[in-house]
Residue frames as qw, qx, qy, qz and C-alpha x, y, z in Angstrom:
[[0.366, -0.025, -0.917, -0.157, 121.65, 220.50, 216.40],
 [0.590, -0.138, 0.360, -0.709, 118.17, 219.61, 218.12],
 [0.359, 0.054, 0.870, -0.334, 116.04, 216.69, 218.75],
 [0.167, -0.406, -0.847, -0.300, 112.92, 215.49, 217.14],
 [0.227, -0.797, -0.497, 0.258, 110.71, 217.48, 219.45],
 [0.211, -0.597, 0.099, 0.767, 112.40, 220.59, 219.25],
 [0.213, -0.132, 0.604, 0.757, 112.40, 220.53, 215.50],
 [0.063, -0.624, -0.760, -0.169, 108.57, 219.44, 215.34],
 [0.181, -0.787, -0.469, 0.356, 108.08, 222.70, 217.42],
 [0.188, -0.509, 0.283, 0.791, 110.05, 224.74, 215.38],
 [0.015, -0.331, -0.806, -0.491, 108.48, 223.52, 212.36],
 [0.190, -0.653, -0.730, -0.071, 105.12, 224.79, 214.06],
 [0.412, -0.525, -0.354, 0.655, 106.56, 227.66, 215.12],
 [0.184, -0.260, 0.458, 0.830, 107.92, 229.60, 212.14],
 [0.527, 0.425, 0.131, -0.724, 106.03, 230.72, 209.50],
 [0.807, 0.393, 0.440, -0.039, 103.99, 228.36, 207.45],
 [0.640, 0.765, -0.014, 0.071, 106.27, 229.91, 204.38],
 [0.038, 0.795, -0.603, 0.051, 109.31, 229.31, 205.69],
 [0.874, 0.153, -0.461, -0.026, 111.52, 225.93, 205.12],
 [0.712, -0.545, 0.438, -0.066, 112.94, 224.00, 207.56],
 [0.769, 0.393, -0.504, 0.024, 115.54, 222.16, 206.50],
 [0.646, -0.450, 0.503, -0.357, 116.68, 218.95, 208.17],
 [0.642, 0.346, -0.678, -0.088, 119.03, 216.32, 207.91],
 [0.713, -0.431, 0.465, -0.300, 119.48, 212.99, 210.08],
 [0.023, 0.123, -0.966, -0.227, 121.37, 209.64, 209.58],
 [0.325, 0.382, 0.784, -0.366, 117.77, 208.03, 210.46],
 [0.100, -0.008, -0.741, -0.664, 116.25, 207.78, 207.17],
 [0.283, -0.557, -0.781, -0.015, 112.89, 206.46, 209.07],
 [0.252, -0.604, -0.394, 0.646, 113.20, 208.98, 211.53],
 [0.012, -0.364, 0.140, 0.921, 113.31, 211.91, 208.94],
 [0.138, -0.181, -0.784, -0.578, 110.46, 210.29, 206.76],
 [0.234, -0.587, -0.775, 0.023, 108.36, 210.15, 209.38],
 [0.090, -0.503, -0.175, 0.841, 108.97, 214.21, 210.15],
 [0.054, 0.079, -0.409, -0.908, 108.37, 214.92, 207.12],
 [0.211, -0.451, -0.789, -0.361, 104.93, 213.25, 207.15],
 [0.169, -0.713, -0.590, 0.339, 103.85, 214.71, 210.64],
 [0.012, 0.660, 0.179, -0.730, 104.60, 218.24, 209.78],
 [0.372, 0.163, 0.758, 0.510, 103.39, 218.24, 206.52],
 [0.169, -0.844, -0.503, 0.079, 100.67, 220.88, 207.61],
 [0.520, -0.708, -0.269, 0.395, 102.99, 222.90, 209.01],
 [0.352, 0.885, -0.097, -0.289, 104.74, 224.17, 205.96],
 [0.602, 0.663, -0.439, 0.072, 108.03, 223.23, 203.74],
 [0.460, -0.559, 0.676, 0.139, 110.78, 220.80, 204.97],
 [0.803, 0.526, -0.272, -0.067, 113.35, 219.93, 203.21],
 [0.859, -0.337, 0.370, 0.109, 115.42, 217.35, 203.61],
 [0.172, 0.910, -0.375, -0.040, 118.82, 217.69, 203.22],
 [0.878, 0.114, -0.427, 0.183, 122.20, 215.39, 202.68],
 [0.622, 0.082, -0.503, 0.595, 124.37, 216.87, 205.28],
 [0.242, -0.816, -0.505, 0.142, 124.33, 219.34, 208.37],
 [0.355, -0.349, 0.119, 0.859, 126.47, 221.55, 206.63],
 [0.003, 0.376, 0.704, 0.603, 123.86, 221.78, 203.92],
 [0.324, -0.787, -0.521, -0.067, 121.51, 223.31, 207.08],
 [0.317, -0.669, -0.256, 0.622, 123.51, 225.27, 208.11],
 [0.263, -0.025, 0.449, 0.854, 124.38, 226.70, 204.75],
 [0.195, -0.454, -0.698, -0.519, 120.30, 227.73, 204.57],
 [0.448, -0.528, -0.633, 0.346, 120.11, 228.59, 207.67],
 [0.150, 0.676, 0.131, 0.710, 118.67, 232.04, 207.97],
 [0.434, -0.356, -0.579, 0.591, 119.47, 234.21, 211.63],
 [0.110, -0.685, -0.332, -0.639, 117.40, 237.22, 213.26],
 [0.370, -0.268, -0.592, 0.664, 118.72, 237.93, 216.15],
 [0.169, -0.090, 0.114, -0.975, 116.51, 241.20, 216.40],
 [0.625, -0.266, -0.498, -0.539, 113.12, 238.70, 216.13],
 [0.099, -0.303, 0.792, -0.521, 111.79, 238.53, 219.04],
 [0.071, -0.110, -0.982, 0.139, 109.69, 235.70, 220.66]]
């Protein structure tokens, strides 16, 4: 689980072809992510945060 900020930077981080997926109770709050990183490549918005993690792809060998 992260923040707004954190997510925005992840979003910007990752490649442009990779989705982000991202749920919040905050309906406003997740309308308005979706608008700022709209540049940044794919987010989808999801119903639950089992639904992210279920999508949630790990690389522990990738390194910064």
């Amino acid at each position: 689980m992260m923040g707004y900020g954190m997510a925005k930077n992840v979003r910007q981080k990752i490649p442009k072809s990779s989705t982000l997926y991202v749920f919040d109770l905050n309906k406003t709050a997740l309308e308005k992510f979706v608008e700022e990183t709209k540049n940044d490549g794919p987010v989808k918005v999801v119903s639950s945060a089992k639904e992210v993690v279920d999508n949630a792809v790990c690389n522990p060998t990738q390194s910064s």
